[in-house]
Backbone bond lengths (Angstrom), bond angles and torsions (degrees), N, CA, C in turn:
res aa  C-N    CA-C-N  psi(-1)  N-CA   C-N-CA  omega(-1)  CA-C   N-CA-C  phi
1 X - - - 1.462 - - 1.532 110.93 -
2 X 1.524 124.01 121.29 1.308 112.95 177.14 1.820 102.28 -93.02
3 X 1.328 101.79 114.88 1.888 130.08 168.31 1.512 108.20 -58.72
4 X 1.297 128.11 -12.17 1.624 124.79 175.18 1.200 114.00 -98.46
5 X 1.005 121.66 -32.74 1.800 125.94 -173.26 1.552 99.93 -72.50
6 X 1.466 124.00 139.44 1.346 113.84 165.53 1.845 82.97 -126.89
7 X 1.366 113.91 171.21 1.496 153.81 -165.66 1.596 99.95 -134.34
8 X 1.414 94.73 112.59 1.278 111.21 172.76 1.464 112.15 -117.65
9 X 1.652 116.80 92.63 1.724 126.30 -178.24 1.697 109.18 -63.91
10 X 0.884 110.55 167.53 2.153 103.25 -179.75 1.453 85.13 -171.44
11 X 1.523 106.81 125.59 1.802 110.22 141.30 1.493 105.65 -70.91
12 X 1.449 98.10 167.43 1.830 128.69 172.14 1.760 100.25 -67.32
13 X 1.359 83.47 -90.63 1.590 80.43 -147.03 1.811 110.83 -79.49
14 X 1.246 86.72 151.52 2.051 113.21 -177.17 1.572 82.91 54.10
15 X 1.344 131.91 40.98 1.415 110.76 156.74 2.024 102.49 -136.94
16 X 0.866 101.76 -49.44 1.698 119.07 163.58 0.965 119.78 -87.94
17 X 1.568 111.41 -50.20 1.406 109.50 -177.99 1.411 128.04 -88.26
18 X 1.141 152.30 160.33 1.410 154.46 158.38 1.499 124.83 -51.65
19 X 1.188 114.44 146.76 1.788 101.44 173.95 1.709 109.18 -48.47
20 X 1.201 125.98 -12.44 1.557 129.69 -145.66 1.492 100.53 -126.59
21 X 1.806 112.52 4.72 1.731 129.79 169.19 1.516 93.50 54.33
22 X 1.651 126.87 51.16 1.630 132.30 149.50 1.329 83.98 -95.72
23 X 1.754 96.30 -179.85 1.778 127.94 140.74 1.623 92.35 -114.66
24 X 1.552 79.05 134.27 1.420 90.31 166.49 1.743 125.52 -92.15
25 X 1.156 115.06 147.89 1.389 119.82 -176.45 1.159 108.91 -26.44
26 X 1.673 137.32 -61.13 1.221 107.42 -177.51 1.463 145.87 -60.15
27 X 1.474 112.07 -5.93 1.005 118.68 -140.78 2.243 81.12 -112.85
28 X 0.911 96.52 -28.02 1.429 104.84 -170.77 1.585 103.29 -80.40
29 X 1.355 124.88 -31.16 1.419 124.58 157.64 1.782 125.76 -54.09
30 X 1.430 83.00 -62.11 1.558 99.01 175.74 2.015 112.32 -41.90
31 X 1.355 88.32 -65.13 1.671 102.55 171.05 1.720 120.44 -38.64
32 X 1.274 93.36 -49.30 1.518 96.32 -163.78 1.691 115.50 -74.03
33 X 1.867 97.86 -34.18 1.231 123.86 174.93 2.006 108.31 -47.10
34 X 1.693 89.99 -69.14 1.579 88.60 -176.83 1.661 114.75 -70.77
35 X 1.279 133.94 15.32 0.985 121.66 178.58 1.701 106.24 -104.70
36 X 1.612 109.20 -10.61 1.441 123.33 -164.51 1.839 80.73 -82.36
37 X 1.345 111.30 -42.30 1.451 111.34 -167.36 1.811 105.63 -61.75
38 X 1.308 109.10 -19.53 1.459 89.97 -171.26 1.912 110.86 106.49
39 X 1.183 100.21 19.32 1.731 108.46 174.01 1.556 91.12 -109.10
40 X 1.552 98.69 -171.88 1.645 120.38 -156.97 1.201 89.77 -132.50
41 X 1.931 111.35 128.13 1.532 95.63 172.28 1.891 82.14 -118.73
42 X 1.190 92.81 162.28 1.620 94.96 -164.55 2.018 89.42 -127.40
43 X 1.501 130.87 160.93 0.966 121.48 177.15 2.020 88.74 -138.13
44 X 1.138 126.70 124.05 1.073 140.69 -148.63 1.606 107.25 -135.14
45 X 1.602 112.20 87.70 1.494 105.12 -153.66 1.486 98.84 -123.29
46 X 1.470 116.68 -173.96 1.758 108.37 155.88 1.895 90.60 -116.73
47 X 1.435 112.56 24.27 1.717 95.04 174.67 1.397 104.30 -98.78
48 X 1.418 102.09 174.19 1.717 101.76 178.68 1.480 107.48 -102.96
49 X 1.353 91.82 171.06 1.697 109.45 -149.43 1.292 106.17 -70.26
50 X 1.314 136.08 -27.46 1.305 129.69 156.66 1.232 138.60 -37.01
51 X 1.523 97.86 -40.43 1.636 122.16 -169.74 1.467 85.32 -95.98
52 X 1.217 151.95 -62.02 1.163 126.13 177.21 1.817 134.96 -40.36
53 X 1.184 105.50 -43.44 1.220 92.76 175.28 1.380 123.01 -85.09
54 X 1.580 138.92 -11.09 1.088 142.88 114.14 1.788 113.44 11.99
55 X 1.422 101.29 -73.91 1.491 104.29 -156.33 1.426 110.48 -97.54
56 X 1.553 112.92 7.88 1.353 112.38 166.68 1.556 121.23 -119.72
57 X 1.061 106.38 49.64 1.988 118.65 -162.93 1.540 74.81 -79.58
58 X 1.122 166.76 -44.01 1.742 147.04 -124.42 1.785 84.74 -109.26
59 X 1.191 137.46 -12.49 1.131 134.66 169.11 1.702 134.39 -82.81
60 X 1.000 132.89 125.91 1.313 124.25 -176.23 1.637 120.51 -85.18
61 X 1.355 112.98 75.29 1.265 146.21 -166.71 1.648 123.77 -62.86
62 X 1.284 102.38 36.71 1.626 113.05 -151.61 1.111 105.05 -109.46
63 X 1.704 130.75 -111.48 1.217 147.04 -163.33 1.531 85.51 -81.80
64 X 1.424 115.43 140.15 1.621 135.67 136.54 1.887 91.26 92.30
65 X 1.570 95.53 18.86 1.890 79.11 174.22 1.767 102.79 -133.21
66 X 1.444 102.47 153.38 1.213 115.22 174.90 1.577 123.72 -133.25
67 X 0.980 131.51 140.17 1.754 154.31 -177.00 1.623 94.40 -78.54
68 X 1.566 136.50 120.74 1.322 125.32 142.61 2.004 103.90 -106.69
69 X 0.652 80.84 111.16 2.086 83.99 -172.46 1.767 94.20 -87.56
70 X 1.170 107.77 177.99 1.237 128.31 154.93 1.564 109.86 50.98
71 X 1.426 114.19 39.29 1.424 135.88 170.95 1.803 100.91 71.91
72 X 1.313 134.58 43.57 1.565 151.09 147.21 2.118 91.22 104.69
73 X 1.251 112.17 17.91 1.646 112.90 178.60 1.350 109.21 -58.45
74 X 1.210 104.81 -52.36 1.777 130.41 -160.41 1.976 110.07 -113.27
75 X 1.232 101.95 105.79 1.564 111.04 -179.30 1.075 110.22 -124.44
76 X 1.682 98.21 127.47 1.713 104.37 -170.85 1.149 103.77 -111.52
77 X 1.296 124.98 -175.14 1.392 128.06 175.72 1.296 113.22 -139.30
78 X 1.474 116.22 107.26 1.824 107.13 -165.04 1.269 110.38 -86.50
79 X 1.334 115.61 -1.49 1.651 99.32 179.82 1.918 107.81 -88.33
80 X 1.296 108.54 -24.13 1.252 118.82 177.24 1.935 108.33 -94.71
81 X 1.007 123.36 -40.85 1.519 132.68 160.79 1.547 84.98 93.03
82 X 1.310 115.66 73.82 1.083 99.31 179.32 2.014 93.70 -163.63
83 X 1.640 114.31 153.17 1.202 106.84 178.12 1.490 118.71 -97.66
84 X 1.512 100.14 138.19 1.881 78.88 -164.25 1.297 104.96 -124.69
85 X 1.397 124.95 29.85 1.461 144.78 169.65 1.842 110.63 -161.02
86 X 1.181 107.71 133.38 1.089 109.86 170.16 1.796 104.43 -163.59
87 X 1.750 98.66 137.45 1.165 126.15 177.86 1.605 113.82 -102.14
88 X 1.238 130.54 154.44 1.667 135.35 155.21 0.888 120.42 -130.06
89 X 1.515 134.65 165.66 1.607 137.83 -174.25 1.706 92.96 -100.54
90 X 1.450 112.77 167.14 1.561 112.86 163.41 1.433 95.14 -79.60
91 X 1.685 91.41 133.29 1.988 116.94 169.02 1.195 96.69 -52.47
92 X 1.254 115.73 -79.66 1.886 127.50 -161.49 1.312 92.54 -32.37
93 X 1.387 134.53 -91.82 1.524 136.79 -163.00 1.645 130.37 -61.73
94 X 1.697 96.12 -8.24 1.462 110.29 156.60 1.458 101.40 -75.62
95 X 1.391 130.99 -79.70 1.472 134.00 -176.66 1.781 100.41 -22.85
96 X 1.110 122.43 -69.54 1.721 125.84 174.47 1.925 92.49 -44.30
97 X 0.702 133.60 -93.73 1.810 111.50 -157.11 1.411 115.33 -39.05
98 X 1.533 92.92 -50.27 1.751 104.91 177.72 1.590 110.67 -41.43
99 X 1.393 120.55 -32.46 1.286 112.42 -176.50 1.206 109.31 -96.62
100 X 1.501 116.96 -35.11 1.639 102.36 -179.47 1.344 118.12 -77.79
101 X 1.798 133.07 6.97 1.430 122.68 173.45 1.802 86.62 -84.60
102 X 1.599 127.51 -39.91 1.156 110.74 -172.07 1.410 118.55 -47.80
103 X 2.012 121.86 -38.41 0.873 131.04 -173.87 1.577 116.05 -42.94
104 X 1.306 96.96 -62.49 1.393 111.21 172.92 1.531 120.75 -30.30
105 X 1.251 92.73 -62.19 1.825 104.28 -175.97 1.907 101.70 112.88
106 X 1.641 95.22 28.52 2.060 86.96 159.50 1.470 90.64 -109.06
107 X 1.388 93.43 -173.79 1.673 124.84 -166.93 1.769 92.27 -91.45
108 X 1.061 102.98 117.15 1.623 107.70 153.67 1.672 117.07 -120.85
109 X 1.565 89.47 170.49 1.264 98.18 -176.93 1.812 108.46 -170.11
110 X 1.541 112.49 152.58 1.438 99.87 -169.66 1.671 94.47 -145.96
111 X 1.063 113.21 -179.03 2.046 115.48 -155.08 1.619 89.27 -138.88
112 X 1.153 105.47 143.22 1.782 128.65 132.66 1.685 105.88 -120.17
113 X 1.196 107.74 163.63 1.544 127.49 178.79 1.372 90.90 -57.55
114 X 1.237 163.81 45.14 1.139 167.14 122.22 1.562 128.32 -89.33
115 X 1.395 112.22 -29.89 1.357 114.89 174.83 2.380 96.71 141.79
116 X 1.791 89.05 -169.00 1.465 66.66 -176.57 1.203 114.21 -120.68
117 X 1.394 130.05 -163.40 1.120 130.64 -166.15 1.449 108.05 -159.30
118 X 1.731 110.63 120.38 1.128 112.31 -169.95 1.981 109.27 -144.41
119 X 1.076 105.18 166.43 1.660 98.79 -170.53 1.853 105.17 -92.87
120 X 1.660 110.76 2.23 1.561 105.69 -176.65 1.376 102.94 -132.79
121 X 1.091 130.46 133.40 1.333 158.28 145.10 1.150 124.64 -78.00
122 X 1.706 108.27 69.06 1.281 120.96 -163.20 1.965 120.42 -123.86
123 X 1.280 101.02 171.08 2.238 85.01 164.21 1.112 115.29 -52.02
124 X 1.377 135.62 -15.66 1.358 135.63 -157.15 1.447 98.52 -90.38
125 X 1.537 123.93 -69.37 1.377 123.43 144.52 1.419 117.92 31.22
126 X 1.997 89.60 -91.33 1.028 99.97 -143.92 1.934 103.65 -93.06
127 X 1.097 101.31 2.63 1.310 113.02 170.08 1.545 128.47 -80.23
128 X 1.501 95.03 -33.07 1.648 112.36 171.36 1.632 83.41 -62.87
129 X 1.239 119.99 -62.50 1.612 129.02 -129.82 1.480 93.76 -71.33
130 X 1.605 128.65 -30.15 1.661 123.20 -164.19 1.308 119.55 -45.32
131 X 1.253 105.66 -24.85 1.974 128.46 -163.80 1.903 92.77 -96.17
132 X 1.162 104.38 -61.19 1.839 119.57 -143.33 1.429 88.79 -89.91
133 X 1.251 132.76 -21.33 1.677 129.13 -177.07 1.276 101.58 11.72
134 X 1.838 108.69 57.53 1.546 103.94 148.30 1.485 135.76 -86.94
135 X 1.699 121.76 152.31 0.980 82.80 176.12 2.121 131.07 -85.08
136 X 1.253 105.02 -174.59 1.090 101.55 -168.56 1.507 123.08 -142.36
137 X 1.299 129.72 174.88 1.575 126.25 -175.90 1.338 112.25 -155.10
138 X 1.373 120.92 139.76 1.635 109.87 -165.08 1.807 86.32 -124.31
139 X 1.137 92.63 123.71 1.249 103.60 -174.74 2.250 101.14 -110.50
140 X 1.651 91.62 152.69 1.663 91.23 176.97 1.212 116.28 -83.14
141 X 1.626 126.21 -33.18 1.450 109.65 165.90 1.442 115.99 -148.49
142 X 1.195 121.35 118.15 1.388 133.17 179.87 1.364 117.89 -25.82
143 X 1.368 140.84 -7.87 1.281 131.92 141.26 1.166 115.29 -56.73
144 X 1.518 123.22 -23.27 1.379 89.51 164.91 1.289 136.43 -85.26
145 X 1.524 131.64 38.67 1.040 131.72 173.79 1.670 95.80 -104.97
146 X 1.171 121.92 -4.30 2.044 94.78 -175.91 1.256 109.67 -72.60
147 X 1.416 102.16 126.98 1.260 131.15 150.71 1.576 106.77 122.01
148 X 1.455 122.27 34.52 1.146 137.48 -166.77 1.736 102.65 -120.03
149 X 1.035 153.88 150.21 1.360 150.66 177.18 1.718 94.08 -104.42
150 X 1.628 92.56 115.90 1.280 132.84 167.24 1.706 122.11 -88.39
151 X 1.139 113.35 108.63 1.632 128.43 -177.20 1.393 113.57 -85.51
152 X 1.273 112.18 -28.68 2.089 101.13 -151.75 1.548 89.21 -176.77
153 X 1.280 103.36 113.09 2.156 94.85 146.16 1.395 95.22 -124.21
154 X 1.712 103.69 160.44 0.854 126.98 -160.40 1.854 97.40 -145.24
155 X 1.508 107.99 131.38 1.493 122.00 155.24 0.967 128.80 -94.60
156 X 1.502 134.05 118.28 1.653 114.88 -156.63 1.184 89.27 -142.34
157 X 1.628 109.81 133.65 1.752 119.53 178.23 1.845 81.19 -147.65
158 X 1.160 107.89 126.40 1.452 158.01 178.56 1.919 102.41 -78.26
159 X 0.557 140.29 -24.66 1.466 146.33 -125.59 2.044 104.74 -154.35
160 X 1.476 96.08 -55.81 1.594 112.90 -166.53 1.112 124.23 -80.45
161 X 1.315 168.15 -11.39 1.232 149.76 -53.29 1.897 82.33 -95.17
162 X 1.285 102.64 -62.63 1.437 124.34 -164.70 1.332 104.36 -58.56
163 X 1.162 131.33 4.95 1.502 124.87 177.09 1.666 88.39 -101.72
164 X 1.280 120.79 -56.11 1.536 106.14 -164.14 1.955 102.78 -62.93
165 X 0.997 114.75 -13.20 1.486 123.95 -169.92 1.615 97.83 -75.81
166 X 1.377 109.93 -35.85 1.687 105.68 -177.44 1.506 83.57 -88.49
167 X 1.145 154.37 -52.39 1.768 129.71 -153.07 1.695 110.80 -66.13
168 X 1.483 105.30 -20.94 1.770 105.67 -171.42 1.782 92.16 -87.44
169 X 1.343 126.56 -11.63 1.285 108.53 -155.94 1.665 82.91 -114.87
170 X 1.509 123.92 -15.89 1.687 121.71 -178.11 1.194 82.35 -69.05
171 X 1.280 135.38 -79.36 1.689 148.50 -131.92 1.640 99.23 -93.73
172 X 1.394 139.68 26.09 1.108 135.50 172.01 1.406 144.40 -66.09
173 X 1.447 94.44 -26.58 1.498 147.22 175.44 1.812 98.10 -53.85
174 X 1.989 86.97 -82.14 1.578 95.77 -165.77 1.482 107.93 -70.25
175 X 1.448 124.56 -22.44 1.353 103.15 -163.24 2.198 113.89 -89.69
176 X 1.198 100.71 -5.70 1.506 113.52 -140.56 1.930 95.51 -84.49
177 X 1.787 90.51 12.85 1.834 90.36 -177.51 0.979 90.92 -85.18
178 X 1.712 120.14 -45.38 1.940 110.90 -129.81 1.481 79.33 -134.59
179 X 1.178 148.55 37.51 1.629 143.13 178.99 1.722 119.97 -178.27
180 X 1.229 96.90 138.56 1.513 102.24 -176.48 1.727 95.17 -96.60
181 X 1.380 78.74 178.39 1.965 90.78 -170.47 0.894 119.07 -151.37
182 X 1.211 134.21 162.79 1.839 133.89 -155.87 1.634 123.18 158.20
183 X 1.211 120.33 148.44 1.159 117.54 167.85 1.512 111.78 -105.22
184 X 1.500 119.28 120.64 1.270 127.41 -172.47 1.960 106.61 -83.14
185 X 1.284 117.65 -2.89 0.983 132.59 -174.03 1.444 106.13 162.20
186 X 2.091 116.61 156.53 1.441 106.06 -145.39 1.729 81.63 -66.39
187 X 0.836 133.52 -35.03 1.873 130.55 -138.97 2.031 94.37 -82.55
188 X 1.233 101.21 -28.95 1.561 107.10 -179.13 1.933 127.25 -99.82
189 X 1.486 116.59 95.86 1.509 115.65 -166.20 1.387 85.35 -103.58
190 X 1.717 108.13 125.58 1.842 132.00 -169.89 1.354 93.68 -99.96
191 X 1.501 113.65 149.00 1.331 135.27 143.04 1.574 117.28 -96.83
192 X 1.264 124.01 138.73 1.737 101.61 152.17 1.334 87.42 -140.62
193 X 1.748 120.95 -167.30 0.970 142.49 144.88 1.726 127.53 -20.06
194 X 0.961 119.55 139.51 1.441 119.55 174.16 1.412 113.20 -61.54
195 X 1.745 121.41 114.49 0.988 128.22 -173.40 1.787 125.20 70.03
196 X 1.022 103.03 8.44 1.596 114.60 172.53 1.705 124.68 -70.01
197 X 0.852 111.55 87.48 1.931 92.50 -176.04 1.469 112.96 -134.36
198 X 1.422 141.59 -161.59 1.019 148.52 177.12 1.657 114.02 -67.53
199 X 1.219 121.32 -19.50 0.871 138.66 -173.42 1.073 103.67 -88.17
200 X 1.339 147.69 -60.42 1.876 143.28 159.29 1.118 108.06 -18.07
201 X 1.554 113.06 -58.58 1.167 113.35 -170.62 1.219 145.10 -63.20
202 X 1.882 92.92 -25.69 1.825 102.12 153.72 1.022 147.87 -68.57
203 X 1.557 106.18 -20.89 1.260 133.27 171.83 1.234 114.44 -76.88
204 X 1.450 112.42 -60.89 2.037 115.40 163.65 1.866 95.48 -10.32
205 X 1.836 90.37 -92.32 1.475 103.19 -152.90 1.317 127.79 -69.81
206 X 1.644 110.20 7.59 1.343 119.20 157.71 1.351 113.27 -66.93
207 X 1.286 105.52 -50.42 1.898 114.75 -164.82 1.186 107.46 -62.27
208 X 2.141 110.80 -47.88 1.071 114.85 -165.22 1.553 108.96 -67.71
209 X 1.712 122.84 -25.83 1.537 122.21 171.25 1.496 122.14 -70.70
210 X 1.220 91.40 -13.45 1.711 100.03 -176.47 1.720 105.45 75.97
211 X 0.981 108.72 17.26 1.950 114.73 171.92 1.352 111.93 -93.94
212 X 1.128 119.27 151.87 1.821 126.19 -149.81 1.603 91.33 -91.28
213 X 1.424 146.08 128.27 1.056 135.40 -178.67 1.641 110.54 -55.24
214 X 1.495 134.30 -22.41 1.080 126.47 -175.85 1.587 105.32 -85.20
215 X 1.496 123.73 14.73 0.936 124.56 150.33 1.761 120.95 -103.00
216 X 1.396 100.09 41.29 1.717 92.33 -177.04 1.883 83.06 -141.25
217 X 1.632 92.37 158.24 1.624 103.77 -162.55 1.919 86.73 -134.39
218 X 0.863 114.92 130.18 1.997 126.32 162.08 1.146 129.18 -109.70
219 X 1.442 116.20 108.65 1.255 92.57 174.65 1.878 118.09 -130.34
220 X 1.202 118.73 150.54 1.594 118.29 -141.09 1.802 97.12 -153.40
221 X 1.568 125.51 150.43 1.308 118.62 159.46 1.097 135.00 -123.41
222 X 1.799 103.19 6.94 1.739 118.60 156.64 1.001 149.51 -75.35
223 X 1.160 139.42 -155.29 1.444 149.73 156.21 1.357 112.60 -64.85
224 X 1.311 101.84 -53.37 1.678 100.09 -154.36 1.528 78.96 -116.10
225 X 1.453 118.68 61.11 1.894 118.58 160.27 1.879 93.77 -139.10
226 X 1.346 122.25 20.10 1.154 144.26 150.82 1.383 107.51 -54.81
227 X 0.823 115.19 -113.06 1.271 139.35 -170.45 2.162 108.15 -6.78
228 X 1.976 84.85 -43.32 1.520 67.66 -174.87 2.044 95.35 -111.49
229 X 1.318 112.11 24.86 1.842 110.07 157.46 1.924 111.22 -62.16
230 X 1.951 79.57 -46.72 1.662 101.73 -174.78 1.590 121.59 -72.33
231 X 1.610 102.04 -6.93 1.600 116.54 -170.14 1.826 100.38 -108.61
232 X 1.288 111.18 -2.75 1.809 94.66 -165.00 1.682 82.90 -107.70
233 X 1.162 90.89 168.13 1.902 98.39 163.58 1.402 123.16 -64.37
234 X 1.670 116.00 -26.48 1.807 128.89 170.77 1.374 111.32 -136.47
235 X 1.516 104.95 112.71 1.436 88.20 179.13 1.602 114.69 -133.79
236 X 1.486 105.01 134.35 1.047 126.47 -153.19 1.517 125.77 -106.95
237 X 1.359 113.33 108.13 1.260 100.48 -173.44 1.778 115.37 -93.48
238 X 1.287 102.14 169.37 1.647 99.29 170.71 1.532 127.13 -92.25
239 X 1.229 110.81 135.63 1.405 104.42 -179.75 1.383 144.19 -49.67
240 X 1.762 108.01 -23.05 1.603 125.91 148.68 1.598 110.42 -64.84
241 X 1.148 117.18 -1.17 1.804 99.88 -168.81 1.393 109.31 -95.27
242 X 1.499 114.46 177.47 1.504 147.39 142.20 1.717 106.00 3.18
243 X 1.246 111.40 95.89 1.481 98.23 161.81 1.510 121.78 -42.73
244 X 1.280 109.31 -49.49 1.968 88.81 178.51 1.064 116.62 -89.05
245 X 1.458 136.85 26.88 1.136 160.88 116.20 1.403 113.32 -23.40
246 X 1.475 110.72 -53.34 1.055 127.23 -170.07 1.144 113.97 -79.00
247 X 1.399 118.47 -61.87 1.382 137.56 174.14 1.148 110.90 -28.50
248 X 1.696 117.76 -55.90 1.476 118.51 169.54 0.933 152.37 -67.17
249 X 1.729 99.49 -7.46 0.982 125.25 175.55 1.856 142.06 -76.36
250 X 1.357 145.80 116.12 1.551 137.98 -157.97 1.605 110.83 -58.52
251 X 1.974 98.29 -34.81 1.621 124.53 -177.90 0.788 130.49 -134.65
252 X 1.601 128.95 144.23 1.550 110.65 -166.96 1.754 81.46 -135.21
253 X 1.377 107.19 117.45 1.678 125.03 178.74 2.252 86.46 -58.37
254 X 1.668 75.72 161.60 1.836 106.59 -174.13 1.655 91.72 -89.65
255 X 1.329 112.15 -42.77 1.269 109.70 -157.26 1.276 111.16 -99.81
256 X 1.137 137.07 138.70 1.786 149.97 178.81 1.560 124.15 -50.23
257 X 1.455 147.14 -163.98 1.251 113.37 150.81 1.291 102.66 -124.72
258 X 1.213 106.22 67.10 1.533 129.43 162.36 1.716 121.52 -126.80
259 X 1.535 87.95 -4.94 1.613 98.46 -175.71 1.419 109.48 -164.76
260 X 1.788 103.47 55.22 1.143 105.21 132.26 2.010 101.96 106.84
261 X 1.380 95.63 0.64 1.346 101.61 -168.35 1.764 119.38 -35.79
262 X 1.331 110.03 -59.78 1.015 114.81 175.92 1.442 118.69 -66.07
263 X 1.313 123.84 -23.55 1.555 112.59 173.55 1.995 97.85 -54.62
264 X 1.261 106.11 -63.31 1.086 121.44 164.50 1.697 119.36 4.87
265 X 1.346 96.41 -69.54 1.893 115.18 -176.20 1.898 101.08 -64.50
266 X 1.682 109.46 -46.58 1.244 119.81 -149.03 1.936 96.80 -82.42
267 X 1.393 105.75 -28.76 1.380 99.69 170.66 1.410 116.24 -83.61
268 X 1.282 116.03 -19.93 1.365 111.96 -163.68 1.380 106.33 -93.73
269 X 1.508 144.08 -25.33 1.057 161.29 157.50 1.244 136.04 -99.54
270 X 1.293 128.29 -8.84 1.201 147.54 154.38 1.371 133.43 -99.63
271 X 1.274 118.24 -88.18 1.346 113.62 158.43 1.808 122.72 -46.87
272 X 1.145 117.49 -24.59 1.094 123.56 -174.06 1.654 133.70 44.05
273 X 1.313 85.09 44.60 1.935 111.21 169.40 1.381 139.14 -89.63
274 X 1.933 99.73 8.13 1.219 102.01 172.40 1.512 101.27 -134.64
């Protein structure tokens, strides 16, 4: 086990990113700094890997950094460009949700490491898509995805909160064998894999670095950025976030993630400059 290296996990959004989906200068110093030192900055999202690297071009994304997309399923390795973990949901019983949010009449949509694939070509779409400019495919009926490796569906109503709140609590029954569940934000209700979360994912790339997990720090301002607050050795929530965010949290940063939050964690516990 190397005892010097620490792993620093981070969600995207309102935690890295800005209300306005930048990094702000501080946070892009701080980052780049401890990675020059020989630490791990880890980016620990439920988006896909496309759309991640997209929104982190102001970062120097090279040696000592890694992508976990799709809530820690899918781990890439950017200095090698290559994926060196990957999880899927079962197709068959994805295709069954995929059809019963259509039933309903919300917007679905579901991912491979390629982009996503959904049966509506709608505002919703393209509203998810303004940020994630993934690409995408509108297919006529969700059978045609068997035999494709399925990462994530997602029901997204903009408008509803309480409508997606009755589809996770209608379908609770069938889905609660082979899939976890969550709202990644109120407008966004997640599927993944059974037992898959942010929290795997810290653990994965601890073991796989050979770094002691009480050398890895998380920090997240959701619901489902639990799992890996409660999975790192420090876990840190942001001061804009999720009350039980908070709750779960060891730290709750001064600063927002509009100003710098995460430099914040990385100086104060890492670099150790404040």
């Amino acid at each position: 086990m190397n005892s010097e290296k620490k792993i620093i996990f981070v969600d995207m959004d309102d935690t890295l990113l800005t209300t306005d989906k930048k990094i702000c200068s501080e946070n892009v110093e701080a980052i780049n700094r401890m990675v020059l030192e020989g630490h791990i900055f880890a980016i620990n999202t439920g988006r896909p890997l496309n759309a991640v690297k997209k929104l982190v071009t102001g970062l120097n994304m090279n040696k000592n950094c890694y992508i976990l997309s799709f809530h820690g399923t899918n781990v890439y390795d950017c200095e090698n460009d290559k994926i060196i973990h990957a999880d899927s949901m079962n197709a068959l019983e994805s295709i069954k949700i995929l059809k019963a949010i259509d039933d309903e009449g919300i917007h679905s949509q579901t991912f491979t490491i390629d982009g996503i694939y959904t049966t509506r070509d709608d505002d919703v779409l393209k509203e998810y898509n303004k940020y994630s400019d993934e690409p995408y495919k509108i297919v006529d009926d969700y059978d045609e995805l068997k035999g494709l490796a399925l990462h994530k569906i997602m029901a997204i109503d903009f408008n509803d909160h309480g409508r997606l709140v009755k589809f996770q609590e209608k379908y609770a029954s069938e889905t609660s064998k082979n899939f976890s569940t969550f709202f990644s934000c109120p407008e966004y209700l997640e599927y993944t894999m059974k037992g898959a979360d942010k929290g795997n994912g810290v653990r994965f790339l601890s073991d796989y670095l050979g770094i002691p997990i009480s050398n890895t720090i998380a920090c997240g301002d959701e619901r489902n950025d639990i799992s890996m607050l409660k999975a790192a050795g420090l876990g840190v929530a942001m001061i804009n976030g999720n009350e039980e965010a908070k709750r779960a949290a060891d730290y709750i940063t001064r600063n927002n993630n509009n100003n710098g939050g995460i430099a914040e964690v990385i100086n104060k516990f890492i670099l150790k400059t404040e």
